[in-house]
C-alpha positions as a Python dict, from the first residue, in 0.01 Angstrom:
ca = {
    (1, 'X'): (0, 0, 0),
    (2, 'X'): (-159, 304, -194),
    (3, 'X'): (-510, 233, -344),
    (4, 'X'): (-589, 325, -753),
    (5, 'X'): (-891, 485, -719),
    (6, 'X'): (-1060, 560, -1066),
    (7, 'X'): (-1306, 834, -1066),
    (8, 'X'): (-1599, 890, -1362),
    (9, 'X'): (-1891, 1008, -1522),
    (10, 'X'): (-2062, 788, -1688),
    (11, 'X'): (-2401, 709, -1878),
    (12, 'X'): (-2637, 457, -1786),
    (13, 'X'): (-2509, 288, -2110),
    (14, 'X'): (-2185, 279, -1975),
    (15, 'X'): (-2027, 616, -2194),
    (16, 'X'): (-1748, 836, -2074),
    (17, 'X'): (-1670, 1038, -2374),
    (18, 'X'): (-1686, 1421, -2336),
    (19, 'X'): (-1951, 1463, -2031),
    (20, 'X'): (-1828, 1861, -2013),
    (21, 'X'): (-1875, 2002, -2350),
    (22, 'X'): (-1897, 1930, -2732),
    (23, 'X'): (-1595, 2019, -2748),
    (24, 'X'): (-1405, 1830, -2522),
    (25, 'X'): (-1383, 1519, -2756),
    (26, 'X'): (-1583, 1497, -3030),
    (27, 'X'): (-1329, 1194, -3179),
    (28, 'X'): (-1530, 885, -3395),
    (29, 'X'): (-1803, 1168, -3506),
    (30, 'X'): (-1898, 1149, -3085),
    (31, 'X'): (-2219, 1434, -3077),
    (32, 'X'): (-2386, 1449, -2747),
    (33, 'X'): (-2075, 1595, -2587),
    (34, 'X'): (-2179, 1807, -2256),
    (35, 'X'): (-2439, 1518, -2110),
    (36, 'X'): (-2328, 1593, -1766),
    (37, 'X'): (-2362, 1925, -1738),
    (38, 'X'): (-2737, 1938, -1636),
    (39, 'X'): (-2592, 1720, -1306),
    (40, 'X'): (-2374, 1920, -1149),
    (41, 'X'): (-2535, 2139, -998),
    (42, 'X'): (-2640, 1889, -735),
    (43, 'X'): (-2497, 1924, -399),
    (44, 'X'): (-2463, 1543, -346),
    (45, 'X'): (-2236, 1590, -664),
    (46, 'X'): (-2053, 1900, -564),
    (47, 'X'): (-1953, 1729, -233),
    (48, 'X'): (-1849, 1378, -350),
    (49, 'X'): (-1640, 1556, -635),
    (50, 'X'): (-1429, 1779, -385),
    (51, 'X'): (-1411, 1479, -149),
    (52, 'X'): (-1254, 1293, -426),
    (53, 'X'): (-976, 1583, -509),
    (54, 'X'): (-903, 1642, -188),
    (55, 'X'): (-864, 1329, -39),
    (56, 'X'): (-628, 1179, -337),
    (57, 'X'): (-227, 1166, -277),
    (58, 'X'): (-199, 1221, -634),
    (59, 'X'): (-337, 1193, -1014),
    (60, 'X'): (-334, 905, -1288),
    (61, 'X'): (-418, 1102, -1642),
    (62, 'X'): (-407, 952, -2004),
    (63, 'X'): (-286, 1230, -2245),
    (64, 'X'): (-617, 1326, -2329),
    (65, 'X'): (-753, 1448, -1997),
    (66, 'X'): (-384, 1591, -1876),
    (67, 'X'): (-397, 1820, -2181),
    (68, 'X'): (-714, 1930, -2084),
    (69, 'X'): (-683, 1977, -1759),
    (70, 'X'): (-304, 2098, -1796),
    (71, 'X'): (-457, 2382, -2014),
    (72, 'X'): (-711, 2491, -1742),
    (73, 'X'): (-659, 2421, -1373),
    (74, 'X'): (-304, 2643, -1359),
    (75, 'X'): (-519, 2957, -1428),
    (76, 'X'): (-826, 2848, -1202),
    (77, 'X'): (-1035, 3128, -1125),
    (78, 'X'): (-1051, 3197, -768),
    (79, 'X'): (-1412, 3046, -715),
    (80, 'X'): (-1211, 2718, -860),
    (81, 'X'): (-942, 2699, -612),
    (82, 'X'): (-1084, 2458, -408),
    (83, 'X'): (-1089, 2213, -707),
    (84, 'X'): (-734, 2377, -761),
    (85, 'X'): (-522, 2331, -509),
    (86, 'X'): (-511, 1946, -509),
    (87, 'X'): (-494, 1955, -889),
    (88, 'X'): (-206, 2199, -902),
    (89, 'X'): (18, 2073, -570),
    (90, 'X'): (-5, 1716, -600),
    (91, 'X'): (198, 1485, -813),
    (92, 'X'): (60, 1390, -1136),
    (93, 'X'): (185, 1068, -1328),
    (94, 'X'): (71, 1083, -1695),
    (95, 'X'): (52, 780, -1969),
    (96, 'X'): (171, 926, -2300),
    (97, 'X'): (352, 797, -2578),
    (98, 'X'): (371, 1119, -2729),
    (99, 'X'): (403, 1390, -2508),
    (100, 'X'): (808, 1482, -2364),
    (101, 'X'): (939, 1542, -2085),
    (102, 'X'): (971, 1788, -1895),
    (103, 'X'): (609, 1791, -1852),
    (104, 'X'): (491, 2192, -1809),
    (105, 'X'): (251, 2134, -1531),
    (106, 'X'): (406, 2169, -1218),
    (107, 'X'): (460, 1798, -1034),
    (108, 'X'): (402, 1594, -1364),
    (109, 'X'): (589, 1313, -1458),
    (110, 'X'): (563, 1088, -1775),
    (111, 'X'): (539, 690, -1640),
    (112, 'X'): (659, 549, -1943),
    (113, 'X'): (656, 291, -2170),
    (114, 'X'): (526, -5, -1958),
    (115, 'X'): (215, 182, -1796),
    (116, 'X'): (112, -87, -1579),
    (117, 'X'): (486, -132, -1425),
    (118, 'X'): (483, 168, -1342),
    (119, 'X'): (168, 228, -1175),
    (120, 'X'): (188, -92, -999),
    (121, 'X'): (530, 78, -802),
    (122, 'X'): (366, 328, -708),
    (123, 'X'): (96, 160, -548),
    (124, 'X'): (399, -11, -391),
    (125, 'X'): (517, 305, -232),
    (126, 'X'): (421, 490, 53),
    (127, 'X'): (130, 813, 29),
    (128, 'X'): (-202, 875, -20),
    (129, 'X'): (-440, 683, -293),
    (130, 'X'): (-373, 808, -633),
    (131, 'X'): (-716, 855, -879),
    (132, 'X'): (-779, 879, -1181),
    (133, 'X'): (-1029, 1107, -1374),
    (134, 'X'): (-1115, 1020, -1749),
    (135, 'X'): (-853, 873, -1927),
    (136, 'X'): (-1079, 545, -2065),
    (137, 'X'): (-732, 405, -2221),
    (138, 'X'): (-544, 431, -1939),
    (139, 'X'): (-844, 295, -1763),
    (140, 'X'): (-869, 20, -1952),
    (141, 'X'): (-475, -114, -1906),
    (142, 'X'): (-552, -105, -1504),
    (143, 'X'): (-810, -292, -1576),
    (144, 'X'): (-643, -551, -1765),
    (145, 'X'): (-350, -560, -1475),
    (146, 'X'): (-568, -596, -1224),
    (147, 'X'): (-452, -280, -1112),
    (148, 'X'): (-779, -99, -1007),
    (149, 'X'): (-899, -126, -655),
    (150, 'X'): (-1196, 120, -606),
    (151, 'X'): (-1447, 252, -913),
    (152, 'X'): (-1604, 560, -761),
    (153, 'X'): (-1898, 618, -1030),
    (154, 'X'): (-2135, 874, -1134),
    (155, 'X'): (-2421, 723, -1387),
    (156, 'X'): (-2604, 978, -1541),
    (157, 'X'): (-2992, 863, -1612),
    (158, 'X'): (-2914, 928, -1985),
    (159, 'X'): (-2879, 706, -2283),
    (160, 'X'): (-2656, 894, -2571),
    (161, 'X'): (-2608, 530, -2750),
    (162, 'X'): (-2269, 498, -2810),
    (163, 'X'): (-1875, 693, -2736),
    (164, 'X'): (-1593, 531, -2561),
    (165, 'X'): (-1699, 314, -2279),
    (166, 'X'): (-1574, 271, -1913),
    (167, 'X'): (-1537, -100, -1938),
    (168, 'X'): (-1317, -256, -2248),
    (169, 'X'): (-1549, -485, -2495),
    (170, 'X'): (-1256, -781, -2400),
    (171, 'X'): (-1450, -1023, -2333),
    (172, 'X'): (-1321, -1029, -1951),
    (173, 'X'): (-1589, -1084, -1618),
    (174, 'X'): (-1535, -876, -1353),
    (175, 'X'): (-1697, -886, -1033),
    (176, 'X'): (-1744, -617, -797),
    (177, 'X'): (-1890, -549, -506),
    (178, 'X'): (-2075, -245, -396),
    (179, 'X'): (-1928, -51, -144),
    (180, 'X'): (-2145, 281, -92),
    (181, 'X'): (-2405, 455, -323),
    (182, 'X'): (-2638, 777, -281),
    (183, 'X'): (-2914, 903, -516),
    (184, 'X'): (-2863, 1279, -638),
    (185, 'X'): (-3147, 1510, -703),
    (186, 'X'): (-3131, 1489, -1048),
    (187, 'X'): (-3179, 1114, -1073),
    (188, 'X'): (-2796, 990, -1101),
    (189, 'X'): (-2662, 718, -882),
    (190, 'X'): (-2331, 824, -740),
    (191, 'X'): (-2229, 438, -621),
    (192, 'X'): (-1854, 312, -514),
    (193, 'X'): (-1737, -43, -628),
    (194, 'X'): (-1464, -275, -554),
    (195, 'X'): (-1334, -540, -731),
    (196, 'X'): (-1395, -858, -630),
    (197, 'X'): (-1162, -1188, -711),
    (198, 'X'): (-1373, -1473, -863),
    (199, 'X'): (-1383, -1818, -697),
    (200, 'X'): (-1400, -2151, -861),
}
């Protein structure tokens, strides 16, 4: 059975919104867009991102993050390709309700209306782990179907006090258990979780 792997940067308060650039998604009047940036020059960070890419079987996006990455990785410079290659040959299942198919990106397909269904057949099938990268909405319905089985994390030591959030405010406890975890040079904890059932 295939693994859902989701993949993030996040902020010690627990933000995901726009770590590359103001521009990326400045939605609900969001203004410290770009609080990543200063990390990635890290080699711990380099490594464990390319380890991610490469290793997946295929991508989980939201709308949000395929447009964005839809718009960029096609035309990678050649210094990108190794970030690339896995982005631009492997399949890609997006979570849309507004987007059509056919999908322009070459191996995208739309997963329709039940999301969860969906993604819980392909977990069914046979192939490599798929991840996901951003997409805190489509995060946040795996989390609510139980769907997620590994939370690869980056946390930032910064504080930007508010943005969408990793984890829905639903009220739900979740468990996990830490699986590995490595300190970068710049101070952020890059730290893998799974999720682990609660016992009465």
């Amino acid at each position: 059975m295939r693994k859902v792997i989701v993949n993030e940067w996040m902020t010690l308060d627990g933000v995901v919104q726009a770590p590359s650039s103001p521009a990326e998604d400045p939605s609900g009047g969001f203004g410290h867009g770009g609080w990543h940036v200063r990390h990635t020059a890290d080699q711990h960070f380099q490594r464990w991102a390319i380890e991610n890419l490469t290793g997946a079987g295929g991508f989980l996006f939201g709308r949000r993050t395929y447009e964005i990455f839809a718009a960029h990785w096609p035309n990678a410079s050649p210094e990108e390709q190794v970030i690339a290659e896995p982005l631009n040959t492997r399949p890609k299942y997006v979570a849309s309700t507004t987007l059509a198919a056919p999908l322009a990106w070459r191996g995208s397909t739309l997963l329709g209306p039940d999301v969860a269904g969906a993604v819980a057949a392909l977990k069914r099938q046979e192939g490599g782990d798929l991840l996901v990268i951003g997409s805190t909405g489509l995060v946040h319905t795996l989390l609510a179907h139980r769907l997620v089985d590994e939370l690869r994390l980056m946390i930032d030591p910064v504080v930007v006090g508010g943005g969408k959030r990793l984890f829905p405010n639903d009220g739900a406890l979740r468990t996990l258990s830490l699986v590995n975890s490595t300190v970068t040079t710049t101070g952020a904890i890059i730290a893998t979780y799974a999720p682990r059932e609660e016992t009465a």
